[in-house]
C-alpha positions as CSV (number, residue, x, y, z in Angstrom):
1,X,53.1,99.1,-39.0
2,X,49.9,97.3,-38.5
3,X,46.5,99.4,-38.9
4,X,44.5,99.3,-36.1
5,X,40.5,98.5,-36.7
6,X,37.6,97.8,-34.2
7,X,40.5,97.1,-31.3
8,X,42.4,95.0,-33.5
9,X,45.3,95.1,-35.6
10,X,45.4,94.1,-39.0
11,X,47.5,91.3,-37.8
12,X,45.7,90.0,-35.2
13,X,42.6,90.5,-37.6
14,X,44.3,88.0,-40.1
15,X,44.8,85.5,-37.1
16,X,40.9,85.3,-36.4
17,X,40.2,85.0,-40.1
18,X,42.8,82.5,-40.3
19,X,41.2,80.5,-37.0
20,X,37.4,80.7,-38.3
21,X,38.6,79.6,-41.8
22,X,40.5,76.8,-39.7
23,X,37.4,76.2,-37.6
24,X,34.9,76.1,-40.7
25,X,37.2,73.9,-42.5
26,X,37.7,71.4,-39.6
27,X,33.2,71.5,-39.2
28,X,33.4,71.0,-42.9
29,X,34.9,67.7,-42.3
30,X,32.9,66.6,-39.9
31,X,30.1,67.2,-41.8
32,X,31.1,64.8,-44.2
33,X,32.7,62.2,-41.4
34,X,28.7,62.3,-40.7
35,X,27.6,61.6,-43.7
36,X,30.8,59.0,-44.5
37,X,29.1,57.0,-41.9
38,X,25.7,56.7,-43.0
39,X,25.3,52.7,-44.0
40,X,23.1,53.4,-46.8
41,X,25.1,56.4,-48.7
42,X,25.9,55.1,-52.1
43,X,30.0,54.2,-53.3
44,X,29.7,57.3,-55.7
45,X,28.1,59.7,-53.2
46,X,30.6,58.4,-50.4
47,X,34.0,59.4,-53.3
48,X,32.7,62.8,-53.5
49,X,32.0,63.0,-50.1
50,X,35.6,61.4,-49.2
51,X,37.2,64.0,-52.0
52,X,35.5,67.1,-50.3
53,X,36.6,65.9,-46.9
54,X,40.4,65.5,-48.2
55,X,40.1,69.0,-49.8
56,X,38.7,70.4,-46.7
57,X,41.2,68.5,-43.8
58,X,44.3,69.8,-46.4
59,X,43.1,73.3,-46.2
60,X,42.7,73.5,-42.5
61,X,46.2,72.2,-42.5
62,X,47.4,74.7,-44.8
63,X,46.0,77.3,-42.5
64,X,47.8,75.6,-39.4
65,X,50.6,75.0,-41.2
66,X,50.6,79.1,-41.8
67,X,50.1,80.4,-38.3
68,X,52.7,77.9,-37.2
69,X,55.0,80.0,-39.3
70,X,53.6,83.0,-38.2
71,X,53.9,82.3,-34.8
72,X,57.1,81.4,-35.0
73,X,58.2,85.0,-36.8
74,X,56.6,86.5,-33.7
75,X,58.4,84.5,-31.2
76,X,61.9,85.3,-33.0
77,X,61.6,89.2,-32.9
């Protein structure tokens, strides 16, 4: 059984963890789209900026990807 803190569950405590890490994650990338765009960013500061914006869109994703399971758990109980 779920432990209830501060009005929420545990569970439900994990889902808003899950969304701000999703929502940080998805900022993140914009962040870098930004700076992707700037004309006069150099080739070698535009890979690690490309990398970190990879890393961070496949991390969101992961995060999705999890609550979509989760979610779906729920709706089969």
């Amino acid at each position: 059984m779920a432990k209830k803190t501060e009005g929420f569950t545990e569970e439900s405590g994990a889902f808003t963890k899950e969304a701000e890490g999703f929502e940080s994650k998805l900022e993140s990338a914009k962040k870098v789209l930004e700076t992707l765009m700037n004309p006069e960013i150099t080739l070698q500061d535009s890979l690690r900026a490309y990398e970190k914006g990879m890393s961070e869109l496949s991390q969101a994703q992961k995060i999705l990807e999890e609550a979509q399971i989760k979610i779906t758990e729920i709706k089969e109980k």
